[in-house]
C-alpha positions in Angstrom: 15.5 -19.6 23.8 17.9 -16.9 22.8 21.4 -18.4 21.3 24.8 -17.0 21.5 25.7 -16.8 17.8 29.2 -14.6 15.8 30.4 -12.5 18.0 28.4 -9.7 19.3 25.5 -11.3 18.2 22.0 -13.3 19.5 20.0 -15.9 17.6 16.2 -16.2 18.5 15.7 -19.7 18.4 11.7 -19.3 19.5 8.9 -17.3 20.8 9.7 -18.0 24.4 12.4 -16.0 24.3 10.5 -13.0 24.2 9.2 -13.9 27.7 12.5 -14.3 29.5 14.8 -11.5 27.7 15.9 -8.8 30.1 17.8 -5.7 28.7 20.6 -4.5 29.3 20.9 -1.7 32.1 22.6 1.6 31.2 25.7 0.8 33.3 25.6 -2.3 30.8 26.0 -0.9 27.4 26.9 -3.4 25.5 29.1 -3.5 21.8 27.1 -2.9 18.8 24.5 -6.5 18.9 23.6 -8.2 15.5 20.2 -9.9 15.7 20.5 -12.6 13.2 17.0 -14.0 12.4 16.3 -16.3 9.8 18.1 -14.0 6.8 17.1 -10.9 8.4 19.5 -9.1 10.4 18.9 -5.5 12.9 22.0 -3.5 14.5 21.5 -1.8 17.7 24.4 0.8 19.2 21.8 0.3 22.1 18.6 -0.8 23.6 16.1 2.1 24.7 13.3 -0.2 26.3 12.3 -3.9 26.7 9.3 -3.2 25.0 10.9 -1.9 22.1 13.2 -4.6 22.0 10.4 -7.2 22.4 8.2 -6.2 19.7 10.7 -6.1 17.2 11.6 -9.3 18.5 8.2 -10.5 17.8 7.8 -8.7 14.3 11.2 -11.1 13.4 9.1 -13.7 14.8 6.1 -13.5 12.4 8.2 -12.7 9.7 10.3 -16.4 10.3 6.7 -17.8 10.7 5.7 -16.2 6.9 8.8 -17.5 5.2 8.5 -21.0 6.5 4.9 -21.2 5.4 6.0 -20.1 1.9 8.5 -22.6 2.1 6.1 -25.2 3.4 3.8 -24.2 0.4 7.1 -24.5 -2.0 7.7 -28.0 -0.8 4.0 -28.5 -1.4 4.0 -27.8 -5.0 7.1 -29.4 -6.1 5.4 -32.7 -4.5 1.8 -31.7 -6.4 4.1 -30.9 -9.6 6.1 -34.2 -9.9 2.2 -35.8 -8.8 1.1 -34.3 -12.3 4.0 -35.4 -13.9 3.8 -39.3 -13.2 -0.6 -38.5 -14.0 1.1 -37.1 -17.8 3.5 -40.1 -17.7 0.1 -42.5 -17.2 -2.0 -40.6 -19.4 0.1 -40.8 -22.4 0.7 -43.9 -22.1 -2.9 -44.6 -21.9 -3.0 -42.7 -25.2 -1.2 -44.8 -26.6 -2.6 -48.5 -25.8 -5.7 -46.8 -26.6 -4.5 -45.8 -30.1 -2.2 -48.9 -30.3 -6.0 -50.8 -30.1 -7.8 -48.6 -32.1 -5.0 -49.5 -34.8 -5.2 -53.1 -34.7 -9.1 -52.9 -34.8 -8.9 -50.6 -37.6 -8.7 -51.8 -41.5 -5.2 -50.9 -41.6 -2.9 -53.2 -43.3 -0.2 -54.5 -40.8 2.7 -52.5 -41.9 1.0 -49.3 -42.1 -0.9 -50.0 -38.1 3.6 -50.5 -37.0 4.6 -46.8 -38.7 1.9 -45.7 -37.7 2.6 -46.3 -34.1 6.0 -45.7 -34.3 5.4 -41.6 -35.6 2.9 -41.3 -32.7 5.1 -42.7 -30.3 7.9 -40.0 -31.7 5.6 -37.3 -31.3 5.1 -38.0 -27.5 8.6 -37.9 -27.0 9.5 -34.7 -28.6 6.3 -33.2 -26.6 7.5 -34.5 -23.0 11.7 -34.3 -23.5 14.0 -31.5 -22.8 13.5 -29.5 -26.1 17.5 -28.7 -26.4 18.3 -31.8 -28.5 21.9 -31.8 -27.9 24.9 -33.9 -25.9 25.3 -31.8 -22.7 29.0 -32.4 -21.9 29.1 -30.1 -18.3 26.3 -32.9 -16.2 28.1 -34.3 -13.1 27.0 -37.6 -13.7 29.1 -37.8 -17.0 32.4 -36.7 -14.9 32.2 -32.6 -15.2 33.4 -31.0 -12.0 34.0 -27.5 -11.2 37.6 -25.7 -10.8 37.0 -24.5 -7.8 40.4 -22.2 -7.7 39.3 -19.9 -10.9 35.7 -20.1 -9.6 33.8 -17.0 -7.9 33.1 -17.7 -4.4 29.8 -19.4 -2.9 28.0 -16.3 -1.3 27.3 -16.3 2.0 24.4 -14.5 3.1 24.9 -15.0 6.9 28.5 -12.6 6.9 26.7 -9.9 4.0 26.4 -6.4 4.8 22.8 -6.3 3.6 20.8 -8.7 5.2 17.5 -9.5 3.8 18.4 -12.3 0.9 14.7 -14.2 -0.4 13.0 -17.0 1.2 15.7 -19.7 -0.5 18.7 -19.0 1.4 17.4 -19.9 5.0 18.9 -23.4 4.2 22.5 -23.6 3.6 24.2 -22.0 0.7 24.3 -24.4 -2.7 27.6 -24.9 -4.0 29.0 -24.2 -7.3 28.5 -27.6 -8.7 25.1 -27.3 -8.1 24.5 -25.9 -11.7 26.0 -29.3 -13.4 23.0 -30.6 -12.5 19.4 -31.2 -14.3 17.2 -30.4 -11.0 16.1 -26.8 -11.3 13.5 -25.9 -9.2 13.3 -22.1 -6.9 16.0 -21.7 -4.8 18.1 -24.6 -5.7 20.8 -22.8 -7.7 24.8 -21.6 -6.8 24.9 -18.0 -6.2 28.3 -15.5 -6.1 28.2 -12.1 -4.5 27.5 -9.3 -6.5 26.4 -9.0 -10.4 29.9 -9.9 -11.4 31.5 -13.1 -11.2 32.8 -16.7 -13.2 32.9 -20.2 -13.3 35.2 -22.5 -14.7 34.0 -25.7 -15.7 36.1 -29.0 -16.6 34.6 -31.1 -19.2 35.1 -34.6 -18.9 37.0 -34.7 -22.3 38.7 -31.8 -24.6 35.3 -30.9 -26.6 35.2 -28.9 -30.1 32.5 -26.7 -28.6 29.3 -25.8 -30.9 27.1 -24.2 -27.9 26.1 -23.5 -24.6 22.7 -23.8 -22.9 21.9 -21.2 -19.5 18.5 -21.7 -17.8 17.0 -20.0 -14.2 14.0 -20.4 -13.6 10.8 -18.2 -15.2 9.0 -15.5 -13.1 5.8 -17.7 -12.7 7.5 -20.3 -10.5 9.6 -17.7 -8.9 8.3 -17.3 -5.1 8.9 -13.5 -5.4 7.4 -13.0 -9.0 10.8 -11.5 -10.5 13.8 -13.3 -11.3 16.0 -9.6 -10.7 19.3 -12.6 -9.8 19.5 -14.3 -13.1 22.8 -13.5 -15.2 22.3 -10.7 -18.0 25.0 -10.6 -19.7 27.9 -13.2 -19.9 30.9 -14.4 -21.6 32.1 -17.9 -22.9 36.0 -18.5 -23.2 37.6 -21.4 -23.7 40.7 -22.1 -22.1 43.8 -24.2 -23.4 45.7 -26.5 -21.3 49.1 -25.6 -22.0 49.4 -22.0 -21.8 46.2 -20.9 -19.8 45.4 -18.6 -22.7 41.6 -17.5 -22.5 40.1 -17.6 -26.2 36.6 -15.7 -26.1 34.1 -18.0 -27.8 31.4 -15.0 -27.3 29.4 -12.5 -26.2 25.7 -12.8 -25.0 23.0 -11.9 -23.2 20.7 -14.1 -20.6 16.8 -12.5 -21.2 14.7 -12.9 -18.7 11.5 -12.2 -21.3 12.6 -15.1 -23.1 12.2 -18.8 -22.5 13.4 -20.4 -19.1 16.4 -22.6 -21.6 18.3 -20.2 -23.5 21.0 -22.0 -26.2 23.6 -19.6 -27.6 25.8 -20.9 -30.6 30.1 -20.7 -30.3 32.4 -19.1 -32.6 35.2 -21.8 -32.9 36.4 -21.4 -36.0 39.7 -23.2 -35.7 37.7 -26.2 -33.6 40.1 -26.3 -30.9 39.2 -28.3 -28.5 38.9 -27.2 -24.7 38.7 -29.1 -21.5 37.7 -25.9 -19.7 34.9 -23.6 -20.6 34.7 -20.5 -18.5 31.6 -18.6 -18.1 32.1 -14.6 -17.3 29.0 -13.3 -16.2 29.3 -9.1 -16.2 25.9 -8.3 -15.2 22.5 -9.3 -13.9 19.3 -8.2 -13.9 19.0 -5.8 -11.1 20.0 -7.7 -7.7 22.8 -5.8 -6.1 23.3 -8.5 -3.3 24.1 -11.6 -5.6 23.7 -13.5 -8.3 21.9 -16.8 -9.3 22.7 -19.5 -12.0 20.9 -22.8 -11.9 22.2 -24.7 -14.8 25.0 -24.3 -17.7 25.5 -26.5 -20.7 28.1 -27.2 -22.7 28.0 -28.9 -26.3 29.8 -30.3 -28.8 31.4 -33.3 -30.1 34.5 -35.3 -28.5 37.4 -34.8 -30.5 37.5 -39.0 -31.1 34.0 -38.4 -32.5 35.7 -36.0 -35.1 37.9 -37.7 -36.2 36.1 -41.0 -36.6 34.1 -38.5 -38.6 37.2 -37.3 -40.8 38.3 -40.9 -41.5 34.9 -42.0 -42.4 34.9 -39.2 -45.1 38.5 -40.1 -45.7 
């Protein structure tokens, strides 16, 4: 059927529609019409023919029809990906019962079969875990949250001027809390309008800062083959409580040759501590529609860590 959508506008719901359209007639020009389809979007000052009309109706059509089989085939491969992941999960730990037995059939005193173990059992985990071995202070789950008022707003690809915006946005737009969160997968980041744009985070705790962590997803997994949306270059400020001030904790740039998890190291020299990290991002890597960030990081230690620390030495 064909919908009534924003004004001035109609929504093919379904091929059927092309069956029962009927132009308008010349005495019925109508305003300027916006075909919203899918993320794709046509303007017409007015209609020439019905059979113009209906094959680029159609040619909408089998474009919807390509995207949702590349989104079927997404869905498809995240399923076979966390499939291989539980096979790893079994396989290592049939590794090690295998070793553990080989061990206690070996001529290995008792002590030596344990540390034995114990250093293999190590080396599995440092193989399979996240390789950034530090506290992440901005995950949801530990009571980050984003300040929404000095944040860059959600992009919207439905009321953008350009109107072609990649497979991921046919569902709804992700919102900015989205990149507190460990699931990074295509498509399932926050995106602001533009290549210019922030995002204020507030840790759960002031934290003296040591580092941040940025990471979008590599070109192999990317549907389109280029990651042109990831951030470039940024800035990291830290922001204090009382008076707002911004104090820059530095300058860097996201590279999209590098690995997928970048970690840049702070200047703090005075170890302030911050309960809001902002993260100015000035340019990314060639999209001029918007831009994507899947996950930020923030570490550090509490400030109650510290100075348990300082009595300790004390």
């Amino acid at each position: 059927m064909v919908l009534v959508g924003p004004p001035h506008c109609v929504v093919l719901a379904g091929p059927s529609s092309l069956q029962r359209f009927t132009p308008f007639t010349r005495s019925e020009q109508p305003k300027p019409v916006s075909i919203y389809f899918g993320c794709q979007c046509l303007r017409y000052d007015g209609l020439s023919s019905k059979e113009e009309y209906e094959t680029e109706l159609k040619s909408l059509w089998q474009s919807q029809v390509l995207l949702e089989e590349q989104f079927s085939e997404i869905e498809f491969i995240k399923k076979e990906a966390e499939h291989l992941r539980m096979e790893i999960k079994n396989l290592n730990e049939g590794i090690l019962q295998s070793v553990k037995q080989i061990l206690e059939d070996s001529d290995i005193p008792g002590d030596y079969k344990s540390q034995v173990l114990t250093l293999i059992n190590l080396a599995f985990k440092k193989i399979y875990e996240d390789h950034v071995q530090m506290a992440d202070w901005a995950q949801k789950t530990i009571g980050a949250t984003i300040d929404k008022d000095r944040t860059s707003k959600t992009y919207d690809p439905e009321n953008a001027a350009s109107c072609w915006f990649g497979w991921f946005f046919l569902s709804s737009a992700r919102p900015p809390d989205t990149i507190l969160q460990p699931d990074v997968y295509p498509g399932n980041c926050w995106a602001f309008e533009g290549s210019e744009g922030q995002v204020v985070v507030k840790l759960p705790e002031k934290i003296h800062t040591t580092a941040v962590t940025i990471q979008h997803i590599s070109k192999v997994v990317s549907p389109s083959g280029e990651i042109t949306s990831a951030l470039k270059d940024f800035m990291v400020y830290g922001i204090n409580d009382d008076n707002k001030k911004e104090i820059l904790l530095g300058t860097f740039m996201y590279d999209t040759e590098k690995e997928a998890i970048q970690t840049f190291p702070l200047k703090n020299e005075g170890l302030e501590p911050y309960l809001f990290i902002k993260f100015h991002v000035k340019s990314n890597w060639g999209n001029p529609n918007f831009t994507c960030i899947y996950r930020v990081r923030v570490h550090g230690k509490m400030v109650k860590q510290l100075s348990s620390v300082e009595e300790g030495k004390g």
